[in-house]
C-alpha positions as CSV (number, residue, x, y, z in Angstrom):
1,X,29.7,3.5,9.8
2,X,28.5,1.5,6.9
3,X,26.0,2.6,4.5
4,X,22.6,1.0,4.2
5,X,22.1,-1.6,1.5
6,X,20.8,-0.1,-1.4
7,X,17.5,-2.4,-2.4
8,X,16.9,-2.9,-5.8
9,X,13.8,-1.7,-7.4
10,X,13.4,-4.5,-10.0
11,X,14.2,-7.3,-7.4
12,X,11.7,-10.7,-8.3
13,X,9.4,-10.7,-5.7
14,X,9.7,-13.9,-4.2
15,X,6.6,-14.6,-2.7
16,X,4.1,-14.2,-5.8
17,X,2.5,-17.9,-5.3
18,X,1.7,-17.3,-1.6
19,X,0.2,-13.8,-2.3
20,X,-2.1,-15.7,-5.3
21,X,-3.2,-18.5,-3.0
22,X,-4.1,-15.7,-0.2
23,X,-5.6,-13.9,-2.9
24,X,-8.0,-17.0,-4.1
25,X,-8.4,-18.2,-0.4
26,X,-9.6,-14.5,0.2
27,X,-12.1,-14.8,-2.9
28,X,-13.5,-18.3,-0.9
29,X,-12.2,-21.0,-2.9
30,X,-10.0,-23.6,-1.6
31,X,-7.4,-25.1,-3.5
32,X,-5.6,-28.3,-3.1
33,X,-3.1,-30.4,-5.6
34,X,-4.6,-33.9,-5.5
35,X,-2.2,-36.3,-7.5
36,X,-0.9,-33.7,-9.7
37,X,-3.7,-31.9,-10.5
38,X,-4.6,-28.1,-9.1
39,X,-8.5,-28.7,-7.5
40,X,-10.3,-25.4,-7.3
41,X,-13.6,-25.6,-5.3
42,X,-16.5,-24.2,-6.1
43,X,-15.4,-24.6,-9.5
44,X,-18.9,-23.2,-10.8
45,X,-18.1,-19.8,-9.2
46,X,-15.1,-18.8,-10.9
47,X,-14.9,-16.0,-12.9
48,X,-13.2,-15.5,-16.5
49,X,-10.4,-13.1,-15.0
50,X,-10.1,-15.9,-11.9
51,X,-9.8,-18.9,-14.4
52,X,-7.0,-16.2,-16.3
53,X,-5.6,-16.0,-13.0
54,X,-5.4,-19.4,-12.1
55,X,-3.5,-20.5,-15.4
56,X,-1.0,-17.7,-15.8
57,X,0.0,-18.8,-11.3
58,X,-0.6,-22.8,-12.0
59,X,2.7,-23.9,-11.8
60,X,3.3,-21.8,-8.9
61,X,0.6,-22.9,-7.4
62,X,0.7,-26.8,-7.8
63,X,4.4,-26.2,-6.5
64,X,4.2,-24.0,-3.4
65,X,0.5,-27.0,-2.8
66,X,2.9,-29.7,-2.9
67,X,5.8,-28.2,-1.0
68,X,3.0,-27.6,2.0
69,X,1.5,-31.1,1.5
70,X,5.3,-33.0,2.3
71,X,6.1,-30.5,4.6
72,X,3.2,-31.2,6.5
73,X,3.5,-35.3,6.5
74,X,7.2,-34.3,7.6
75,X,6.2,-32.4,10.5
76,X,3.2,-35.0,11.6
77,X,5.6,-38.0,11.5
């Protein structure tokens, strides 16, 4: 019999965008990439520590957005 698969503590946790877009979705605002650019509605109700948030996941965001947004089209067509 085999042993189990040890799992690494310090693994990178591959699912950190999804669990910040739940988390702002959660919080009420919606978020969409719209040519480029991350869109955060209601803008005016964002927090300091959201905006902080929001900058250090951007990236993440904008790319897991986009990824959605083709995968979508790809699926309607």
């Amino acid at each position: 019999m085999a042993a189990p698969a040890l799992i690494e503590v310090n693994t990178p946790d591959p699912f950190p965008a999804m669990r910040a877009l739940n988390r702002m979705r959660a919080a009420g605002f919606t978020l969409e990439v719209d040519d480029g650019r991350l869109m955060v509605e209601p803008l005016s109700r964002l927090s300091e520590e959201q905006r902080r948030f929001i900058r250090a996941h951007k990236p993440a965001l904008v790319a897991l957005l986009t990824d959605a947004e083709t995968v979508y089209r790809a699926l309607v067509q």
